[in-house]
C-alpha positions in Angstrom: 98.0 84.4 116.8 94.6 84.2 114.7 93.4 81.1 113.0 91.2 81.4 109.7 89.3 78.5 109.9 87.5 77.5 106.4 84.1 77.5 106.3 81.4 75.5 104.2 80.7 78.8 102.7 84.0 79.0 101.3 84.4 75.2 100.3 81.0 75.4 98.3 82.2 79.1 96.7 85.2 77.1 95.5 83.6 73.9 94.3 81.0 75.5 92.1 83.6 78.3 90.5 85.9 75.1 89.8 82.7 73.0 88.0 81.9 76.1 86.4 85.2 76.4 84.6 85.0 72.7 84.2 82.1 73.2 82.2 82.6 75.6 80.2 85.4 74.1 79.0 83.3 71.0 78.2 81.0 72.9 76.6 83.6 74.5 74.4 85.1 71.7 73.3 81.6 69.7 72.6 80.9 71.3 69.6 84.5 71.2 68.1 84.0 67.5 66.5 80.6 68.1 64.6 80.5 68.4 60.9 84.1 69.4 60.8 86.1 69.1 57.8 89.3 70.3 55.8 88.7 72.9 53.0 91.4 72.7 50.4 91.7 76.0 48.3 94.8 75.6 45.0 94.9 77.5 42.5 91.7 78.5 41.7 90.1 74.9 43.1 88.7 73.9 46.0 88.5 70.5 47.8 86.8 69.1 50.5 87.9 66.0 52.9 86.1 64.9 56.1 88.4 64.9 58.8 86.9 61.6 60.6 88.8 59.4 58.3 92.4 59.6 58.3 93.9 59.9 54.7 97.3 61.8 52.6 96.4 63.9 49.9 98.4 65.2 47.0 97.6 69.0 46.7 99.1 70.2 42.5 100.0 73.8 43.1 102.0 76.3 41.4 105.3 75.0 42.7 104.0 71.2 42.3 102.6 69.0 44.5 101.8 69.4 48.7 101.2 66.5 50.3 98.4 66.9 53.6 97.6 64.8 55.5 94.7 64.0 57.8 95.6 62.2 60.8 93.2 62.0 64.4 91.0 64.3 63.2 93.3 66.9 62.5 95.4 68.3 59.4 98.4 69.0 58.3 101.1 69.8 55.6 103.0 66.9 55.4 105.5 68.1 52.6 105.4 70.7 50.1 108.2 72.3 47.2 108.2 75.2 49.1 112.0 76.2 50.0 111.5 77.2 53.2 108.9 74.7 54.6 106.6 77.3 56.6 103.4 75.8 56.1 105.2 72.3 57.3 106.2 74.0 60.5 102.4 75.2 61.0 101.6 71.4 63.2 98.6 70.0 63.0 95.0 72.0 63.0 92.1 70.5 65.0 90.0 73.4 65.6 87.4 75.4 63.4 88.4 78.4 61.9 92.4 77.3 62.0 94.2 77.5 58.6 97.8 77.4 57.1 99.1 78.2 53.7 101.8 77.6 51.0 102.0 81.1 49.5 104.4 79.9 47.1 102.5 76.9 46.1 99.3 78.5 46.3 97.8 75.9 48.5 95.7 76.6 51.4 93.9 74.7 54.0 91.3 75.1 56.7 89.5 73.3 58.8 85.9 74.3 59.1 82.4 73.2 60.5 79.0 73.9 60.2 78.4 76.0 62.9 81.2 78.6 61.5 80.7 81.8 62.9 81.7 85.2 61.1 84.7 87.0 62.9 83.7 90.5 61.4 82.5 92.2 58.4 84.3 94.1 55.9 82.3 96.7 54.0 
């Protein structure tokens, strides 16, 4: 019966591909709390809170009025006169380039930073 032994080689392969994931997850999330902030588009208007200070805003729409809410450095719909409370369901966004929307109420939110990139370009 053979015994694979485990060499230093192997040990060292496996330390630097776990830091290497390690850090690019770091990385990743570095840049996520810079300049970040809660665009609120509503019928035509737009708002814009900072997402570093927790606060409940009352969004008028077409239906009436949705409530979000910034809690922790993320956003949410709280409440809206929507009847089926989609955009409630949505949870909390923390990340750049996240959105959810009241299509009924014509309220929409997303969180966005400075270092926005483009997804893709429509012609």
């Amino acid at each position: 019966m053979a015994v694979n032994k485990v060499r230093f080689g192997d040990v060292a392969a496996a330390v630097l591909f776990a830091a290497a994931i390690i850090f690019s997850f770091l990385m990743m999330k570095s840049g996520a709390g810079e300049n970040r902030r809660l665009t609120v588009y509503s019928c035509g208007d737009e708002y814009v809170f900072p997402l570093d200070r927790d606060g409940r805003y009352e969004i008028k729409g077409l239906l009436g009025v949705s409530i979000v809410t910034v809690e922790d450095g993320g956003a949410r719909f709280e409440d809206s006169p929507c009847p089926n409370k989609t955009c409630v369901q949505c949870g909390v966004l923390f990340e750049p380039g996240s959105w959810a929307a009241c299509l009924p109420n014509d309220v929409f939110i997303r969180i966005e930073s400075d270092d926005d990139e483009v997804d893709a370009v429509a012609f």
